[in-house]
N, C-alpha and C positions, 0 to 999 in steps of 0.2 A: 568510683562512686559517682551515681548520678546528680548533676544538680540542679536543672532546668526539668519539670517535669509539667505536662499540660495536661489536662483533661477539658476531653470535650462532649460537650452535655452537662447538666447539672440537675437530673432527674433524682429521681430516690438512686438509682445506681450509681449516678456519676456522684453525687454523694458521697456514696458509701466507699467509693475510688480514692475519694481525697481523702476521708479519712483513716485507710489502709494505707495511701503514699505517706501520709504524713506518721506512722506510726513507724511504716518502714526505713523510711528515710527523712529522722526529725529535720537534716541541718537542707532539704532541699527547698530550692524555689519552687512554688507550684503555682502556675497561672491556671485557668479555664477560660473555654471559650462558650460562649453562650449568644445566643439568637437576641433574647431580651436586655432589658440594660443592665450596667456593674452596679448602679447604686442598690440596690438591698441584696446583697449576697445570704442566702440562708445558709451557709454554711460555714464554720471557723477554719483556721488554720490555709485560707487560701491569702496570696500573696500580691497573686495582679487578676485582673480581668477582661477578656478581649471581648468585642462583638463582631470582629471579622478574623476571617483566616491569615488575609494578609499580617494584620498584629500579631496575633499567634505566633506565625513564623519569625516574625522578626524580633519575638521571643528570644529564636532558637531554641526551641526545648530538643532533650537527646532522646526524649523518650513521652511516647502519649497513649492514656486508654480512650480510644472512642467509644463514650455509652451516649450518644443523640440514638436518634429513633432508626430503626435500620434502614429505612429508607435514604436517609440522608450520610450513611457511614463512609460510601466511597469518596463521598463530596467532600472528605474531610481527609479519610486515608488516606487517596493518592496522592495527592499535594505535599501532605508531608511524607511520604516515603520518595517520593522523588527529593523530599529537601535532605533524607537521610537519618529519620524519626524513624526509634525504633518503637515499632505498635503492638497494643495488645487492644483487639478489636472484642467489643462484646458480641456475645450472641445475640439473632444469629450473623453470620458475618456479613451480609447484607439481604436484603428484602429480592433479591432476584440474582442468578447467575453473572449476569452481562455485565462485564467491567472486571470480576472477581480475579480472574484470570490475570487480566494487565496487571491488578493490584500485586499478585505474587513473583510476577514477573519484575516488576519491579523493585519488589525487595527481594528477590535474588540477587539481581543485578547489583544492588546500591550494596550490598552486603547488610541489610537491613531486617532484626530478627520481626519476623509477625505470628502472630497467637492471637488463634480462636479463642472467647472466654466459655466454655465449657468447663463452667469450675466442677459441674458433679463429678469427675473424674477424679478428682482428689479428695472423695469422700473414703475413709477408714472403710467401711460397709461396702462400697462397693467396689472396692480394691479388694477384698478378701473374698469377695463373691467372683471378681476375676481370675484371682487367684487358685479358686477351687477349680474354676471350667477347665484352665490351664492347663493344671495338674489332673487332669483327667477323672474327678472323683466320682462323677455318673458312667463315665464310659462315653461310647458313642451319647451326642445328643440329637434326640429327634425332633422335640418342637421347642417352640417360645412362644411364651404370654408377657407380651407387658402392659400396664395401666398404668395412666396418670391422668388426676384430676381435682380441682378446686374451682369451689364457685367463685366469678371474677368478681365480686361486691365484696367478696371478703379476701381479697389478697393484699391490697390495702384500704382496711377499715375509714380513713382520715382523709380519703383522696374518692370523691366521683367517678366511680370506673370508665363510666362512660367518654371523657376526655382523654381515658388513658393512648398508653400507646398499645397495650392490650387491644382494645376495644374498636380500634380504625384501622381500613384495611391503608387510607392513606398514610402510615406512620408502621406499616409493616405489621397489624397484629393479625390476631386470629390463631388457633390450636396448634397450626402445624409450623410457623414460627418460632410462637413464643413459646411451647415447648418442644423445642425443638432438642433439647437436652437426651430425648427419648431415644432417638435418630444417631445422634452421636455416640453414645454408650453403646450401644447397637449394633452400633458399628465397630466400634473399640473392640467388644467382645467376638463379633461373628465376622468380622470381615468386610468386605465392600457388597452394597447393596446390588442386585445383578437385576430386577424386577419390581413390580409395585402393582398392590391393586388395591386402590383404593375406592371410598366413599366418603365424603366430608360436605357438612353443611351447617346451616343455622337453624340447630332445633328448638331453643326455647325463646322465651320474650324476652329475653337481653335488650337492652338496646343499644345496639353494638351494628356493624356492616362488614361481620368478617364471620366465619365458619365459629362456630363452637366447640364443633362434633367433630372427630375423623377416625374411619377405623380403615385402618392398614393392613394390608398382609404382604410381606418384604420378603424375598427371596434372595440370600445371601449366596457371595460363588464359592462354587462347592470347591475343597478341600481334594489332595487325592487319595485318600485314607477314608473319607465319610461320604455321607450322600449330602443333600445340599440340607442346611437349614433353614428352615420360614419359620417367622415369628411374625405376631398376629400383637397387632398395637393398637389402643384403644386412645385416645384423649380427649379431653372436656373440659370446656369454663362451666360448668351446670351444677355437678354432681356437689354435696354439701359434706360428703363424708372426704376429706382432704386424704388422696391415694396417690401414693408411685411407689408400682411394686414391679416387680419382673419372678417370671418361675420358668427356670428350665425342666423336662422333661428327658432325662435320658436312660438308657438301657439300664442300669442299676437302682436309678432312683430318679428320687427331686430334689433341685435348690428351689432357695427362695429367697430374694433379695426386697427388704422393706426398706427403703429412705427415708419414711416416716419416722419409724422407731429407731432406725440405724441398725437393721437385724437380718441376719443369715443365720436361716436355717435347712436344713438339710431333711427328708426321708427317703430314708433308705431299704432295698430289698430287704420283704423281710421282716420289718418294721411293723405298729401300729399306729405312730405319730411320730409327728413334725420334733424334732432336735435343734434346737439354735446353739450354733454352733461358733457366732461372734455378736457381741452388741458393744456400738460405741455413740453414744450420746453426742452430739455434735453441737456444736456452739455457731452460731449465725453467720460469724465472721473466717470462721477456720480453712474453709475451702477456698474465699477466695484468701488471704492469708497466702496459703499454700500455692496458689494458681499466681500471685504476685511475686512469691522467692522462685518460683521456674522461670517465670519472664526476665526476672531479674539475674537470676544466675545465667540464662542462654544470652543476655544483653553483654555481660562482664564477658565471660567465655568462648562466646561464638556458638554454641550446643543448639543443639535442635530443641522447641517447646514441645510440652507434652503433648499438643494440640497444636498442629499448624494451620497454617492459613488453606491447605487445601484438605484439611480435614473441615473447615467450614464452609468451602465448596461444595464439597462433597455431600455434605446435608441438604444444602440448598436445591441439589440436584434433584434428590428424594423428592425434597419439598414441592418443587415443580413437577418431576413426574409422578406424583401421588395429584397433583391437582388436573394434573391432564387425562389422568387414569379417572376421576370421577367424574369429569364433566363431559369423557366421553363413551366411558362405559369401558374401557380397554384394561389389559397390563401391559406396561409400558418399561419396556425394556433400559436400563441407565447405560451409557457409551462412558468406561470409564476414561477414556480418552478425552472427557470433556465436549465430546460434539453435543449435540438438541437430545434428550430422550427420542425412543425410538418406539410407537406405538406396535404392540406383534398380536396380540389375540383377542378376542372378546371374552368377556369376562362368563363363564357359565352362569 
């Protein structure tokens, strides 16, 4: 049982961290580390308060979520994975490749579990929409659609979007970070991304200094049984009508994956309409819940997370070579080995 536990940041996420530790583990210590000062802690159930890492450490905690801004996440991870902290890093795992690497390296080495927080992955809804592509319900698949979008003044109502960490490219926001959720599921489901051609920028009057817009088309490596799949990804802080859907296209038929409503539905050859074929209503706190007992169980046992640290590499990759693919007009090939994306054709 753990009993030193840290969190660092105290945003609306790291928040929401403490009050998931403290549910999951009433009898532990839980310190945070924070930039600003310990006297007015907005939140209960915390126990100490640091403003530097050094304090932090001398903590000891066994185990820490970094939700600070992504920009700042290495500054904070690798220090403690060198001290032997096992981490569960929010998304995305940080604001740029460089350094990602050393981070997993070193928690290899240290024998030190790390996890991406990618909690959509433990959504009921889209476990069963996995589960169908699996289980091969379409047949071969030929394309993907996915969307997702919310206007950023309404994600939270009570907070100035404009300060957020949304809203500054200095604090890691902008579409293709902060949902970056798209990218990973994506992945989860089709494989490692082999290509990218994007477009991304700032279309509307936000007043924001980071893309709003991005639309994607990602070429995943083909299989040797199929031809390759691309899927065509949309994102947006604009749009007012709150969307994250995905629809596969395959030889028999269609999925359709709603996050919104929590709903898979199916049409099939043959058919005149759409069949929902799972709906599970989700509660706020359940996926991360869920993404908190895997960290916690792979920390007690040694197991792999459901999401590792180089599955948030891995996005991050996307993420950079979709921003190189629009500013330079290319598709831009991803090196899964980890070296620079690799620019190869001009876009038609």
């Amino acid at each position: 049982m753990l009993e030193r536990m840290l969190v660092v940041g105290l945003g609306s996420i790291g928040a929401r961290h403490v009050r998931l530790v403290r549910q999951l583990l009433p009898g532990a210590q839980i310190a945070v580390l924070r930039h600003s000062n310990c006297r007015d802690l907005p939140e209960t159930g915390i126990d100490r308060c640091f403003t530097s890492l050094d304090e932090a450490l001398n903590f000891r905690p066994q185990a820490a979520v970094v939700a600070n801004p992504a920009t700042h996440h290495l500054g904070a991870a690798l220090p403690l994975a060198r001290a032997g902290v096992h981490l569960l890093v929010e998304k995305p795992i940080s604001s740029s490749a460089a350094g990602v690497s050393e981070l997993i390296d070193t928690c290899r080495d240290r024998h030190v579990t790390l996890m991406t927080g990618y909690n959509l992955r433990f959504l009921p809804s889209l476990l069963q929409f996995r589960e169908m592509l699996v289980e091969r319900r379409l047949g071969r698949v030929h394309s993907v659609r996915a969307e997702v979008g919310q206007f950023l003044p309404s994600w939270r109502p009570d907070t100035d979007y404009r300060g957020t960490v949304s809203a500054r490219v200095a604090l890691g926001g902008g579409v293709l970070l902060e949902l970056s959720h798209e990218i990973d599921y994506l992945r989860w489901l089709f494989g490692d991304v082999e290509w990218v051609s994007a477009i991304q920028g700032k279309l509307s009057r936000l007043e924001i200094d980071v893309e709003d817009t991005a639309h994607l088309v990602l070429g995943f490596a083909r299989s040797k049984e199929d031809a390759q799949v691309i899927a065509a990804l949309n994102m947006d802080f604009i749009r007012h009508d709150t969307t994250r859907t995905c629809t596969v296209i395959g030889e028999t038929g269609s999925l359709r994956w709603n996050a919104v409503n929590g709903t898979v539905e199916i049409f099939e050859r043959g058919k005149n309409a759409w069949q929902t074929v799972f709906e599970h209503k989700d509660q706020m706190d359940d996926t991360y819940l869920a993404e908190w007992r895997d960290f916690l169980a792979c920390v007690s046992g040694g197991g792999a997370p459901a999401i590792s640290g180089a599955d948030g590499l891995a996005v991050v990759r996307v993420v950079e070579a979709a921003r190189r693919s629009s500013i330079n007009g290319t598709v831009v090939s991803i090196d899964h080995e980890h070296r620079p994306p690799v620019e190869s054709r001009a876009i038609v």
